[in-house]
C-alpha positions as CSV (number, residue, x, y, z in Angstrom):
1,X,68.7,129.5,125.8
2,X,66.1,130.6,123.1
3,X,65.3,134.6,124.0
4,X,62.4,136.4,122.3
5,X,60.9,135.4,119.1
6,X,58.2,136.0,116.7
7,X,55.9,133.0,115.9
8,X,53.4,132.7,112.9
9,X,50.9,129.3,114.0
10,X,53.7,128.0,116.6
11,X,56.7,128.2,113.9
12,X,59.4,130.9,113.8
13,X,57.9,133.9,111.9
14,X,60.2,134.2,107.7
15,X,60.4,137.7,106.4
16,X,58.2,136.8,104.0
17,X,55.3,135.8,106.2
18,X,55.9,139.2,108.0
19,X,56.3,141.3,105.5
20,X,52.5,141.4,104.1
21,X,52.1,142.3,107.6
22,X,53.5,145.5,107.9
23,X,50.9,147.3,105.4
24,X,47.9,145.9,107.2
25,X,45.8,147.3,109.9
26,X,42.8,144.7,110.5
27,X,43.5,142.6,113.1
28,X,43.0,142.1,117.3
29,X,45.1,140.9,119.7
30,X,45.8,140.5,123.1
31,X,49.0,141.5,125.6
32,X,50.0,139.6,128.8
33,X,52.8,139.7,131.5
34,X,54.4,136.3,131.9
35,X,55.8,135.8,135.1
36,X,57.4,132.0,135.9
37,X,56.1,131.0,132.2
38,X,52.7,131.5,133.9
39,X,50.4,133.9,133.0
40,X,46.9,135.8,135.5
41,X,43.6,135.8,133.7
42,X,44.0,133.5,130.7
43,X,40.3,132.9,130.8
44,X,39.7,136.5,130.4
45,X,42.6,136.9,127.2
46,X,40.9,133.8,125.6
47,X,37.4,135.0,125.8
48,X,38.8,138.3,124.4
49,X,40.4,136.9,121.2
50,X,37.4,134.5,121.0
51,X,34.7,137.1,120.8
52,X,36.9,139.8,118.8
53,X,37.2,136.8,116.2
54,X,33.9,136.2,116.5
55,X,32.9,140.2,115.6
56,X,35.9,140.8,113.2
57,X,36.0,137.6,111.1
58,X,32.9,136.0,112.0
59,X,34.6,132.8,112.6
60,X,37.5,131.8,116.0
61,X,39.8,129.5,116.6
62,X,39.1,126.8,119.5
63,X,40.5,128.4,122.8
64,X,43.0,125.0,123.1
65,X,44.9,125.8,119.9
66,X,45.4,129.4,120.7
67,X,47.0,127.5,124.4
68,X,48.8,125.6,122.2
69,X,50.6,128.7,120.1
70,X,51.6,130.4,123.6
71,X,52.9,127.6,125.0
72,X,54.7,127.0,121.6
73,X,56.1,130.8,121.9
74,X,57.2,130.6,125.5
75,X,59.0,126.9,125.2
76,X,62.4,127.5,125.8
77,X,62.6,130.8,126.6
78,X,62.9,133.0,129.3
79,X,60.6,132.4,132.5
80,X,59.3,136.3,132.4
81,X,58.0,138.3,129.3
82,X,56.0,140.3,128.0
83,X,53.5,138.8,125.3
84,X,51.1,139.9,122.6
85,X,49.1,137.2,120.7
86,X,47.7,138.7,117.4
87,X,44.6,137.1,115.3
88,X,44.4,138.0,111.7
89,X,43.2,137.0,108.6
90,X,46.3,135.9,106.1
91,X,43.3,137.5,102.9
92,X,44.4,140.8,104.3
93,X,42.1,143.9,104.6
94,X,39.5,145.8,101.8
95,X,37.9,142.4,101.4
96,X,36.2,139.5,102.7
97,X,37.1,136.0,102.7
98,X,37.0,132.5,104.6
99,X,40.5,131.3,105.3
100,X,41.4,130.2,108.5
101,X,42.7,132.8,111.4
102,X,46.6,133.1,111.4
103,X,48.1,133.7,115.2
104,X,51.2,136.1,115.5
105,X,52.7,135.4,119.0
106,X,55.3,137.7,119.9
107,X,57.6,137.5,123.1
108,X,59.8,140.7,124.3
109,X,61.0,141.9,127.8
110,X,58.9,142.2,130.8
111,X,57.0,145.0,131.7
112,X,55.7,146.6,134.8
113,X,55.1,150.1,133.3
114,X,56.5,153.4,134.4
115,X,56.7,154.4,137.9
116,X,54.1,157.5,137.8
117,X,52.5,159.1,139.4
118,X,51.4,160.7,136.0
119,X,49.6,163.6,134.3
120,X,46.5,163.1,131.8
121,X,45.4,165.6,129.2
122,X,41.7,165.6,128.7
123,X,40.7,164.9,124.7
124,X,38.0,164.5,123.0
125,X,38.1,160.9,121.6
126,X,36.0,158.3,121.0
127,X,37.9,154.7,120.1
128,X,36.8,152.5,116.7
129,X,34.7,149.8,117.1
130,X,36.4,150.4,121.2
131,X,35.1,147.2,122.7
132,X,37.9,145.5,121.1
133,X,41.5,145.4,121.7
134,X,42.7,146.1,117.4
135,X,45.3,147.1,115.8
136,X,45.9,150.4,113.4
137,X,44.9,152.7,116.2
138,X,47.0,155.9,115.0
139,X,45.0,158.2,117.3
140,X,46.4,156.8,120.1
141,X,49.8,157.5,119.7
142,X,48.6,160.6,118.2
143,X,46.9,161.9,121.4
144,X,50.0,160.8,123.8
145,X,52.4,162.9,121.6
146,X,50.3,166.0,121.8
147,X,49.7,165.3,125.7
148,X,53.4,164.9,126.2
149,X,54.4,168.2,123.9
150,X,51.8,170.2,126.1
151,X,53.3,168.8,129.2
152,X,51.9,165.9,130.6
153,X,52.7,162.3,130.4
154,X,49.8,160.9,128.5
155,X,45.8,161.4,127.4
156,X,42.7,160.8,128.8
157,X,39.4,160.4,126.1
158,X,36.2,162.2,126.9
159,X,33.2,161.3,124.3
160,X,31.1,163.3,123.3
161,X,28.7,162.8,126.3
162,X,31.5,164.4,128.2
163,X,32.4,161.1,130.0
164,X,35.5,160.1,131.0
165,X,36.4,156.6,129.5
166,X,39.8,155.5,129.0
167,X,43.2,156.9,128.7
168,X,45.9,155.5,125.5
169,X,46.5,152.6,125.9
170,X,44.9,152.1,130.0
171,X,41.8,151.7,131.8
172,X,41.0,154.4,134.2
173,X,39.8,153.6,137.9
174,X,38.7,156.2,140.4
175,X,38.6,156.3,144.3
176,X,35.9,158.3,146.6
177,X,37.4,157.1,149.9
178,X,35.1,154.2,150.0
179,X,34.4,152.2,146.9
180,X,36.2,151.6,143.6
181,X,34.3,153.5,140.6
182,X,34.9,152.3,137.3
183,X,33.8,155.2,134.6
184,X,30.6,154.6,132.6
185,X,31.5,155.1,128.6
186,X,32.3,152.8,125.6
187,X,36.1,151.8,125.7
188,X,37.6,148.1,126.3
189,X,37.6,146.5,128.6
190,X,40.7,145.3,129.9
191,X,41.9,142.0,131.1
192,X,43.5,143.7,134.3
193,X,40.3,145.1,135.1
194,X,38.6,141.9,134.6
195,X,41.4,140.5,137.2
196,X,41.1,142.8,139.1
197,X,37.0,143.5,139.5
198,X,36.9,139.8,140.0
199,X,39.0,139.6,143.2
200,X,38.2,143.0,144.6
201,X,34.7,141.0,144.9
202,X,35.9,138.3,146.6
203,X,37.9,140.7,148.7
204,X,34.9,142.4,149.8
205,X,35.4,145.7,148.1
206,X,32.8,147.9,147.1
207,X,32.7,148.8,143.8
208,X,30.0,150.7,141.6
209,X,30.3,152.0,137.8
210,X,29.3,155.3,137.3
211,X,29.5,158.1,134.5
212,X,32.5,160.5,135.6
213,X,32.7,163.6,134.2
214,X,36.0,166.4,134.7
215,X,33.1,168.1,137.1
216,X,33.1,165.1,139.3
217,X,36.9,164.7,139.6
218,X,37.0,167.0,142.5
219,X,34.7,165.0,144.8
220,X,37.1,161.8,144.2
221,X,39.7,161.2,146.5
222,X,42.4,158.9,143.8
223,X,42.7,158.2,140.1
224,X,44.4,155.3,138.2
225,X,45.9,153.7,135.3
226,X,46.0,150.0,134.5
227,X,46.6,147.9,131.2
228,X,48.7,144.9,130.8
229,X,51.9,146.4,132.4
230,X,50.0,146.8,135.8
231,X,47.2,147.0,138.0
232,X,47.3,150.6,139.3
233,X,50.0,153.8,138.7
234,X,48.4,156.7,140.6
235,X,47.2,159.4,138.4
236,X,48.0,163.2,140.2
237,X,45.6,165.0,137.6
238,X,43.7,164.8,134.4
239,X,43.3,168.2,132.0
240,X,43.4,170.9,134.7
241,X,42.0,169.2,137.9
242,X,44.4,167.7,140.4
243,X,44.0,164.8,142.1
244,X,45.0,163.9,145.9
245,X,47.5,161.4,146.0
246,X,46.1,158.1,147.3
247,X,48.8,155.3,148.2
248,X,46.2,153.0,149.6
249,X,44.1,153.2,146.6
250,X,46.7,152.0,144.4
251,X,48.0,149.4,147.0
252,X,44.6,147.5,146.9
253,X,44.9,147.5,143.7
254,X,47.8,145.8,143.8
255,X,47.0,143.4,146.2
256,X,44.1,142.3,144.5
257,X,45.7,141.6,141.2
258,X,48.1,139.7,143.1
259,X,45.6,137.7,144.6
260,X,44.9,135.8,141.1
261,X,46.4,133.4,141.0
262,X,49.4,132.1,137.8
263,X,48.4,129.6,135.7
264,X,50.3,127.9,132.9
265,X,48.9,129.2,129.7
């Protein structure tokens, strides 16, 4: 059996096709779990590469072809993966030009992320052009290394405004006992929290998005992570505040991801 591969348009990636690759930084892309060669949300991954195109390159690629490239990626491989589908232009960066959008697909082992709970550092960052999900993001990794040399397992961004908005490479969620609060800042937003809104609604769950500041983390009663890996890993403190531990919090979360149904890319 085929395992993990690279694909450039729905063929096996050459060197030379990825070489050019390596020195450029102006691109988007998006990063699913594949479970059962069937994927959650693939409206929501589509309509993110689609308007990203849109933005970055002024031009997509019909949502059917992009399909196409998955399923082209995942044929003959294993059932479960972990998948990032990558839209550039093949001109490259420092200019402008009309070629057609090249799709990288790349295929690795599964994720579910690590078990938590985990520790934030609070910094004071505000994402490029942070509505979209791009590539070239040093400040990231940056950010996680100092959080992780001063102690703690990752970073949290605060703008300017003093908001709390997203962590690395996650979308935060909070928990007051009642309702789901979604912070109030610029950042991206993910396609697990698009899942995951979605179904909380038709689970009945209150929800409400709010600005949350460090000053309002004490009234909250939970904190957590999500991105791509997973819907929820509790969150035990960001900067110096400590948050209570909140099992039920992160087990709705769960269950309302898992309420969306796979579908076949």
């Amino acid at each position: 059996m085929t395992s993990f591969v690279v694909h450039r348009n729905g063929h096996p990636a050459t060197a030379d096709e990825l070489t050019p690759l390596a020195f450029a930084g102006y691109a988007h892309f998006t990063a699913m779990q594949v479970r059962g060669g069937r994927v959650r949300g693939i409206d929501l991954h589509l309509a993110r590469l689609r308007g990203a195109s849109l933005e970055l390159f002024g031009r997509a690629l019909p949502d059917e072809r992009v399909r196409e490239l998955l399923r082209a990626a995942l044929e003959g491989g294993p059932d479960d993966v972990s998948l990032t589908a990558t839209v550039y232009s093949p001109v490259g960066e420092f200019t402008v030009g009309d070629a057609e959008l090249d799709v990288l697909v790349r295929t690795g082992p599964p994720s579910s992320g690590p078990e938590g709970p985990l520790t934030l550092a609070a910094v004071e960052h505000e994402r490029a052009v942070p509505a979209f999900k791009h590539v070239g993001e040093m400040a990231k990794t940056y950010y996680l290394r100092q959080a992780v040399g001063e102690g703690f397992d990752d970073a949290a961004f605060v703008d300017r405004q003093g908001r709390l908005s997203e962590a690395s490479i996650w979308n935060l969620a909070f928990w007051d006992g009642e309702s789901v609060v979604w912070p109030s800042a610029e950042m991206l937003v993910g396609t697990t929290m698009g899942i995951v809104r979605r179904q909380l609604d038709r689970l009945g769950v209150a929800q409400r998005v709010q600005e949350v500041t460090l000053a309002d983390l004490p009234a909250l009663t939970g904190a957590v992570v999500m991105n791509s890996w997973t819907p929820g890993i509790a969150v035990h403190g960001i900067g110096s505040v400590p948050l209570p531990a909140a099992p039920s919090f992160v087990e709705l979360l769960h269950r309302a991801y898992e309420t969306e149904p796979l579908t076949a890319p």
